[in-house]
C-alpha positions in Angstrom: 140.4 34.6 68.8 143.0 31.9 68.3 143.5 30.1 65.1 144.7 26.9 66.3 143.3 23.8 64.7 140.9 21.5 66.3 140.3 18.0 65.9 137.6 18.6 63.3 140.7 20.5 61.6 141.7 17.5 60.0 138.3 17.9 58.2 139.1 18.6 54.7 143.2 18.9 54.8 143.4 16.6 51.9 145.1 13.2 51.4 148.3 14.1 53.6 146.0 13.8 56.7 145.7 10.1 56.1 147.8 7.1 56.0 147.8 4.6 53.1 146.3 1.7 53.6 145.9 -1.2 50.9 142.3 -1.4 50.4 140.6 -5.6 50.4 137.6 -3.6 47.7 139.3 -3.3 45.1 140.1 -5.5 41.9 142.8 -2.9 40.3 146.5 -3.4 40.7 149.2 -2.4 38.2 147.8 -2.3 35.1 144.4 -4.1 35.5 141.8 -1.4 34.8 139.2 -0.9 37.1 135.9 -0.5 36.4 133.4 2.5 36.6 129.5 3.5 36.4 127.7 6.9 36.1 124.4 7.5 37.9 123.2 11.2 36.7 124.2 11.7 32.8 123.7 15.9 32.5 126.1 18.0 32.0 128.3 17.7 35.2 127.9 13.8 35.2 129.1 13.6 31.9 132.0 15.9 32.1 133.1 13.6 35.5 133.3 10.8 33.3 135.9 12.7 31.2 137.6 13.7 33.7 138.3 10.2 35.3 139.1 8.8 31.8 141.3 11.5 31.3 143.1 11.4 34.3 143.7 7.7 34.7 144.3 5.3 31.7 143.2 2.5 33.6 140.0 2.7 34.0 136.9 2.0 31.8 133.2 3.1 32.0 131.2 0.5 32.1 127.6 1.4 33.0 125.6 4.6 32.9 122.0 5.3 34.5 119.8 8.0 34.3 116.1 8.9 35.1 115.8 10.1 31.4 117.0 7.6 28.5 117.3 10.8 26.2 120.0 12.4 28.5 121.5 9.0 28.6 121.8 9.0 24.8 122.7 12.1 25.0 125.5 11.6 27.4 127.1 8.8 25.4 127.3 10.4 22.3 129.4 13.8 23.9 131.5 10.7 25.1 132.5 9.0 21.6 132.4 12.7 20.2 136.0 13.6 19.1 135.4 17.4 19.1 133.3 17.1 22.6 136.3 15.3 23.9 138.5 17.2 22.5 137.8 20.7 24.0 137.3 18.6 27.1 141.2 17.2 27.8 142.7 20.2 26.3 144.3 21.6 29.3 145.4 18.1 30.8 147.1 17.5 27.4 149.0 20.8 28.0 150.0 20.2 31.5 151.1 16.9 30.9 152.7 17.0 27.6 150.4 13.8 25.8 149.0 14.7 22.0 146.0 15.7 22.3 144.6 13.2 19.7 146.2 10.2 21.8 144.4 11.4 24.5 141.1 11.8 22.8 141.5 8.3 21.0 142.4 6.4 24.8 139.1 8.0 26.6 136.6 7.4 23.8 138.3 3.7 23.7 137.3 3.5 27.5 133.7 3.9 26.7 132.7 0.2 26.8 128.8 0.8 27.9 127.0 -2.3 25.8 123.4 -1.7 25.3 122.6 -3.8 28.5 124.1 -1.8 30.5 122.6 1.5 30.0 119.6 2.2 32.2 117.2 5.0 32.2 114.0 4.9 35.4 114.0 6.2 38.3 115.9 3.0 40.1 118.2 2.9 37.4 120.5 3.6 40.1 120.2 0.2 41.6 120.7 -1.4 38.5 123.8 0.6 38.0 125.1 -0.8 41.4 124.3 -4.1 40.6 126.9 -4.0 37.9 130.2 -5.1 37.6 132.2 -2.5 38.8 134.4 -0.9 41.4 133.5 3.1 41.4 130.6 4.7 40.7 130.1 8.5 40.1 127.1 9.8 41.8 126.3 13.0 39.6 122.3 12.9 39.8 120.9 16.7 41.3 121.9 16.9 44.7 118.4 15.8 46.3 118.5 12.0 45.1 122.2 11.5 46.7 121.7 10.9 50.2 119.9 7.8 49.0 122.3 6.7 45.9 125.2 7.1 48.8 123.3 4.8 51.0 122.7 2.2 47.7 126.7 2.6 47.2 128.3 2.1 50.3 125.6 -1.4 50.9 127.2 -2.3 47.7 130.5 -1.4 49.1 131.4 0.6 46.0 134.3 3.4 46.1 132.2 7.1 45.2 132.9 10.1 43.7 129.8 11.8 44.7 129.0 15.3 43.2 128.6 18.2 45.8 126.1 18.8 47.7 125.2 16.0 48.5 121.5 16.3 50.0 118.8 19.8 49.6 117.8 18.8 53.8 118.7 18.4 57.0 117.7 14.9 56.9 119.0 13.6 53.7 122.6 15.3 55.2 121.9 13.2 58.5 121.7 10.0 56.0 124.7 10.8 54.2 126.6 11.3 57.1 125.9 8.0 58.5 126.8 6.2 55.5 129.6 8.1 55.3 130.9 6.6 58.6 129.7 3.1 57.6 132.0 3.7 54.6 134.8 4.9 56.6 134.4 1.7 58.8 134.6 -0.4 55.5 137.4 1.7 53.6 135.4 2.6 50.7 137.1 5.1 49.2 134.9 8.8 48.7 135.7 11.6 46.9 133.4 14.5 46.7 133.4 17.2 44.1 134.3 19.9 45.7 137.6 20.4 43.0 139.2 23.0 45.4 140.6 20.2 47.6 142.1 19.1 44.8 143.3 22.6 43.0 147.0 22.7 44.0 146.3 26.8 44.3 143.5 26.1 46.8 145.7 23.3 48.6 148.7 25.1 49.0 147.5 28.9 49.5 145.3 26.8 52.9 148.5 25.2 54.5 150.8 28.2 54.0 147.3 30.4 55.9 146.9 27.4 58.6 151.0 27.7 59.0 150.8 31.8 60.1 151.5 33.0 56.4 148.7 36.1 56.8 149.0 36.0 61.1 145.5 35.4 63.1 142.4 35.4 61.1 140.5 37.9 61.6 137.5 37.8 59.0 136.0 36.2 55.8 134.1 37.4 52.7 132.5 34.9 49.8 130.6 36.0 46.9 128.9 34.1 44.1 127.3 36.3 42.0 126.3 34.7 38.6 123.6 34.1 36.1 120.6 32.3 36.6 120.7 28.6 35.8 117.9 27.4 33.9 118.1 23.7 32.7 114.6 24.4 30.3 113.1 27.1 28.2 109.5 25.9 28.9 107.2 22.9 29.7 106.3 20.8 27.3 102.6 20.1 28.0 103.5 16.1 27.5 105.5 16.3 30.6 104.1 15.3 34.0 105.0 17.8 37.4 107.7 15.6 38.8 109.0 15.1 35.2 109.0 18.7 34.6 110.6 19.3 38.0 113.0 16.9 37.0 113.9 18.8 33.6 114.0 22.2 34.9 115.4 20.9 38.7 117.4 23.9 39.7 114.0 26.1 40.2 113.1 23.8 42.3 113.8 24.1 46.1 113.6 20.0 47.0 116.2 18.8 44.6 118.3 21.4 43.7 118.6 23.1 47.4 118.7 26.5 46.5 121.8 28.4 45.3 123.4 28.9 48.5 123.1 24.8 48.8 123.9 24.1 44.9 126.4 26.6 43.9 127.6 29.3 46.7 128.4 25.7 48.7 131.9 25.8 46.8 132.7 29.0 49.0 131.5 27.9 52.0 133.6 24.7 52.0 136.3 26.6 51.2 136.1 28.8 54.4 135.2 26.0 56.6 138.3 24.5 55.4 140.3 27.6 56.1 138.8 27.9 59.6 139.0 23.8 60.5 135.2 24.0 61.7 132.1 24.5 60.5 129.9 27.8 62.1 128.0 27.5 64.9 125.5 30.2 63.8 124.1 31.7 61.1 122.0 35.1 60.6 121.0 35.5 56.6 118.2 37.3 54.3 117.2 36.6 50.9 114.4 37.0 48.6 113.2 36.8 45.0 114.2 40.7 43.4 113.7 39.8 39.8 112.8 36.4 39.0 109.1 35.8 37.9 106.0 34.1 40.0 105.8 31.1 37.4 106.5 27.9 37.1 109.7 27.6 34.9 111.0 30.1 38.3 110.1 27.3 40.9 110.5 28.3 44.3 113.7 29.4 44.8 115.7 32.6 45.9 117.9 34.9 43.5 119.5 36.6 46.1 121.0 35.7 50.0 123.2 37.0 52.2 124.6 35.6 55.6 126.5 36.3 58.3 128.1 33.1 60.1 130.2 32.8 63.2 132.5 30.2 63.4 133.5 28.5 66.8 136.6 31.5 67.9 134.2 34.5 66.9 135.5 34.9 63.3 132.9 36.0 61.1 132.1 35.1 57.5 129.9 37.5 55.5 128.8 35.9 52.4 126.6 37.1 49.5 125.1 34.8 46.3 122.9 35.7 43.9 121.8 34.9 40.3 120.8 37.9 38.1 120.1 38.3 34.4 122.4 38.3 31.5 124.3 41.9 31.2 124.5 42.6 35.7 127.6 42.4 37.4 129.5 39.5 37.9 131.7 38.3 40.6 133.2 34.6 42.0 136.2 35.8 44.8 136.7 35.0 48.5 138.7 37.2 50.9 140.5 36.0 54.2 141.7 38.2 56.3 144.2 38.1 58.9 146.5 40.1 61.4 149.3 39.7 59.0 147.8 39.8 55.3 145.2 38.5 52.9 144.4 36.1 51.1 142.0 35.1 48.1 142.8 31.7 48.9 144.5 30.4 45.6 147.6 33.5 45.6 150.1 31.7 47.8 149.7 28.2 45.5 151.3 27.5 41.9 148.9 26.6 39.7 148.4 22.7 38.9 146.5 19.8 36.8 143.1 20.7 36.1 141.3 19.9 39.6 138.3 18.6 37.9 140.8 16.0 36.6 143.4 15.9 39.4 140.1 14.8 41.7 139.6 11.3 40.0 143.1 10.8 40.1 143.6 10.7 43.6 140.3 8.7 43.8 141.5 5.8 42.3 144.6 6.1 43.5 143.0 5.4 47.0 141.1 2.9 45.3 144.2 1.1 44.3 146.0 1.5 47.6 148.4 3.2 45.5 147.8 6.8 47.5 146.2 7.9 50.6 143.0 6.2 51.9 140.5 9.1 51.4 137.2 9.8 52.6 135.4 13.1 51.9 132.5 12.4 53.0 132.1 13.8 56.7 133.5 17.4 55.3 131.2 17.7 52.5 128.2 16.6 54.8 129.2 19.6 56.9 129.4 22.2 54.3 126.6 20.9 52.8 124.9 21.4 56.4 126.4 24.8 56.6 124.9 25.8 53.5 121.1 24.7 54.2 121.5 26.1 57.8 121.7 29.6 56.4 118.9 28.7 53.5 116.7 28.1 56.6 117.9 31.2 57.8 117.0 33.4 55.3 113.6 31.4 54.7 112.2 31.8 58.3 113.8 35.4 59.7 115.6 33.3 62.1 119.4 32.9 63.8 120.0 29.4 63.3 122.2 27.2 65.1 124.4 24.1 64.5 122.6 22.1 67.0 119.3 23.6 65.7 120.1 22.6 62.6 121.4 19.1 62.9 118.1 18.5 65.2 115.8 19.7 61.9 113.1 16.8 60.8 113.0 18.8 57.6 112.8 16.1 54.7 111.9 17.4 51.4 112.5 14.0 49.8 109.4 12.8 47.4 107.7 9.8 49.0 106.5 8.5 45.6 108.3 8.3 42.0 106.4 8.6 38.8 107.1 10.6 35.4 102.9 11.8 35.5 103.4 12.2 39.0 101.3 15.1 40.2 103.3 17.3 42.9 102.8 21.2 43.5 105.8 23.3 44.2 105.2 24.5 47.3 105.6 28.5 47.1 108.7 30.8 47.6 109.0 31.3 51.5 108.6 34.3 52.8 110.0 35.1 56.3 107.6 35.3 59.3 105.2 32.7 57.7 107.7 30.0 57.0 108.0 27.6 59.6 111.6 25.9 60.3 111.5 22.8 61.8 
């Protein structure tokens, strides 16, 4: 089993894998600020706007666009919110040495999103693309962004896209197309997978891929959390796709499933590691605790896999989400001939990678860094991930070829709040068909 990289290596190794090149897309230089839009205003979306503002003083927010105006609102008030903010650029204040307040007063300053140009529908998406701007964060649930990526890269903006970035083979097809086109076109893409940014992650990686721990030999990943539930109960006023849209991680065609939405981070990370992605995948799931209703969707609470990458090195992985009080565990183990690894002990801790993320974004933006474009490793990982969803849904070993071949498409052919649109129900291996 040899460890020496292949072409598809280069996959993921960060911004020292490419050279710079001064971007023509791109209207910041010096200090002109550029100009950014947020499509997806939860949680994640709004903290990736905080984390660009906080990173990089020259830059503004200029548009925001959600399916929901409430968690638009909602969004734009955490941003002009001292105490929000504050808690939020705490640790880059105490890695860099800036007050705290200064820092809190220059992102909420930033904030320029007139009334105008705030959208909330379903195509708000377009309208946020049709701004005036240079970047847009793509932070919707993960089943909307093969087609946001596609809007992006026609409107030849640079993209932070949240990971993963589709719930199907299909959608991951899509991305990975318009990930070329943007490659073609220098867009700039970042993805949202902060490890490739965590100077632990970054360093531990070259230090493994230089013989620091000797031949790999195998891998271990483990997610175990807490269930993730974005709503309490339906209110009777909301329509199924609205509902689906309010409560989206139980639901299997725009969250993905955990091993797509969450356990993806440790999946990346070993595909990284190994400078491939697996060639096939063996896993086994279920739902153990989680009730037969609605708020519960149609998802798993429990998978394990078993993947073999391209030299025979195995990675056994393990997710789950179980209630409140259960045991708890976030960890990955590399093993080698020499040593081991957890794959952030050989590295010196850095700038918040949430933060350090958008910084080399727009520095590739600027042509003031490396040209970057994440987009082909994400698609893989994200393509590792459903592969051994699929997996553990049908009772089946799946392939790499099998799955890049899959005409699954989970995508919604119509968009309405009312919409009516049954969840279909959990899959049970031997009765699930892959296709």
């Amino acid at each position: 089993m040899s460890n020496k990289l292949s072409r598809r290596s280069l996959i993921g190794a960060g911004a020292a894998a490419f050279t710079i090149v001064k971007p023509e897309l791109v209207r910041g230089a010096g200090k002109e600020k550029l100009k950014a839009g947020l499509v997806g205003c939860g949680g994640r979306g709004t903290q990736a706007a905080v984390n660009m503002l906080s990173g990089d003083p020259n830059v503004e927010l200029v548009a925001m666009g959600d399916v929901f105006e409430d968690k638009l609102e909602g969004s734009l008030s955490r941003l002009r919110d001292p105490e929000y903010l504050a808690r939020s650029v705490k640790q880059v204040a105490e890695f860099t040495g800036k007050p705290q307040a200064d820092l809190v007063k220059s992102v909420a300053e930033r904030v320029k999103v007139s009334p105008t140009a705030r959208f909330s529908s379903f195509d708000s998406f377009k309208k946020v693309l049709a701004s005036d701007l240079d970047v847009v964060l793509l932070c919707t649930p993960p089943g909307y962004r093969p087609e946001h990526f596609e809007a992006a890269v026609e409107a030849k903006k640079h993209v932070f896209t949240e990971k993963p970035i589709a719930t199907d083979p299909v959608g991951t097809r899509r991305f990975m197309a318009a990930a070329k086109i943007a490659g073609d076109l220098k867009l700039t893409v970042v993805a949202g997978a902060q490890r490739h940014a965590d100077r632990e992650y970054v360093e531990t990686v070259k230090k493994v891929r230089d013989g620091a721990i000797g031949q790999i030999l195998s891998l271990n990943s483990y997610f175990l959390s807490g269930p993730v539930m974005h709503a309490k109960a339906r209110d009777p006023k909301w329509g199924d796709m609205e509902w689906q849209h309010r409560n989206w991680y139980s639901f299997l065609w725009i969250c993905g499933d955990q091993i797509v939405e969450q356990h993806y981070h440790n999946i990346d990370f070993m595909n990284w590691v190994m400078g491939a992605h697996p060639v096939s995948v063996v896993a086994s799931g279920g739902a153990a605790w989680r009730p037969r209703d609605e708020l519960y969707g149609n998802i798993y609470d429990h998978m394990t896999s078993d993947f073999v990458y391209p030299n025979g090195v195995h990675l056994n992985s393990y997710c789950r989400q179980y209630p409140q009080g259960l045991y708890r565990k976030v960890d990955d183990l590399v093993v080698g001939a020499k040593g081991k690894t957890d794959g952030r002990d050989l590295g010196q801790k850095g700038l918040n990678p949430y933060v350090e993320e958008h910084i080399k974004l727009l520095n590739s933006v600027r042509g003031d860094g490396p040209y970057i474009n994440e987009g082909p490793f994400v698609a893989e990982a994200t393509m590792s991930c459903i592969m051994a969803r699929e997996s553990a849904y049908s009772g089946l070993e799946i392939t790499w070829d099998m799955i890049m071949n899959s005409k699954q498409d989970l995508q919604p052919k119509a968009f309405d709040y009312k919409l009516a649109m049954e969840a279909p129900p959990l899959p049970i291996p031997g009765q699930y068909k892959f296709v």
